[in-house]
C-alpha positions in Angstrom: 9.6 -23.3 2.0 6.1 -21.7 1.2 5.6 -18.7 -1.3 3.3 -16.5 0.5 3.1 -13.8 -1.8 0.8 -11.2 -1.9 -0.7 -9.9 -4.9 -2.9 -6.7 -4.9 -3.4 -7.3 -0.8 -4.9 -10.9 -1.5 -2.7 -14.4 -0.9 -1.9 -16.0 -4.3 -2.0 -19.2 -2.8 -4.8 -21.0 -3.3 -4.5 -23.3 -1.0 -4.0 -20.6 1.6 -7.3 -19.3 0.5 -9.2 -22.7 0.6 -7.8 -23.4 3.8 -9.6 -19.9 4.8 -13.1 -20.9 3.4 -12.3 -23.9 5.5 -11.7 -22.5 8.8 -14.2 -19.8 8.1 -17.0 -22.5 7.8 -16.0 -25.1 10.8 -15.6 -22.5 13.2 -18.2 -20.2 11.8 -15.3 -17.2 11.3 -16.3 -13.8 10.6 -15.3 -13.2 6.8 -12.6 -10.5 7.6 -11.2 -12.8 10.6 -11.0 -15.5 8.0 -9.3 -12.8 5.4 -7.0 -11.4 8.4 -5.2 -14.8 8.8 -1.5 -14.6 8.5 1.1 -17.0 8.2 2.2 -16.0 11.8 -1.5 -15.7 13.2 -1.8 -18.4 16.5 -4.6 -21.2 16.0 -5.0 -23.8 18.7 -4.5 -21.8 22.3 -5.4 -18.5 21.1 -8.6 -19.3 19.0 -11.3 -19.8 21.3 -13.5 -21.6 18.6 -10.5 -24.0 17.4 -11.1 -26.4 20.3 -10.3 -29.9 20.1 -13.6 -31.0 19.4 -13.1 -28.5 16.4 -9.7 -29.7 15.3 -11.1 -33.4 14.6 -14.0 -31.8 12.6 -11.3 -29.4 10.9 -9.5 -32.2 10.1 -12.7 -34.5 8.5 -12.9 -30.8 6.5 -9.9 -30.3 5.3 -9.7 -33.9 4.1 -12.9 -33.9 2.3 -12.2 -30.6 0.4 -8.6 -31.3 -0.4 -8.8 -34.7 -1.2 -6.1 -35.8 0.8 -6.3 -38.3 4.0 -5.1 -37.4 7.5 -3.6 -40.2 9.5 -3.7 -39.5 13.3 -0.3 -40.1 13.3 0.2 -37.2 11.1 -1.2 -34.7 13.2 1.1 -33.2 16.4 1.3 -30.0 18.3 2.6 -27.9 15.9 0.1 -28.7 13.0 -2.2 -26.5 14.3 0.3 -23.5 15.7 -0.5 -21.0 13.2 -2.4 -21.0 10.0 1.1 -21.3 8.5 2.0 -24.0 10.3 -1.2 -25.8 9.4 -1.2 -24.5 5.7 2.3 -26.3 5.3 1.2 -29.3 6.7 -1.8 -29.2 3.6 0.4 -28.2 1.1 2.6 -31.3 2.3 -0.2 -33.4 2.2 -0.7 -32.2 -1.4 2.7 -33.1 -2.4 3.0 -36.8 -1.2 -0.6 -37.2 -3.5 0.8 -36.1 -6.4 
């Protein structure tokens, strides 16, 4: 289970914020969008700019600035359900490198 604790109004996580910066920059968010994201907030389906040409770049992104490596296989329909959703899947990631 993730801690998504709030300190002061800003997410202590910081892979929750990196994950913002990243989503902010491949799909050219507006800051506050990028700030507004919730662990409940809907990605693929109800983001217009998260397309599935922009998952695969997302995915190249993520990879390069977390250091981790995506198989396809690791990716399904729920990955990209929410920025909780995909913020678990990172922090997963994460785990299995360390």
């Amino acid at each position: 289970m993730r801690d998504n604790s709030q300190i002061s109004g800003v997410n202590s996580d910081p892979v929750d914020a990196r994950l913002r910066d990243c989503l902010r920059d491949v799909l050219a968010l507006a800051e506050d969008v990028a700030a507004g994201l919730e662990a409940d907030t809907p990605l693929f389906g109800a983001m217009p700019e998260l397309d599935s040409m922009a998952v695969a770049t997302l995915l190249t992104e993520i990879e390069d600035r977390f250091g981790i490596v995506i198989d396809d296989d690791d990716v399904d329909g729920e990955t990209f359900e929410t920025f909780g959703t995909l913020a678990a899947f990172v922090d997963g990631k994460l785990a299995t490198r360390r």
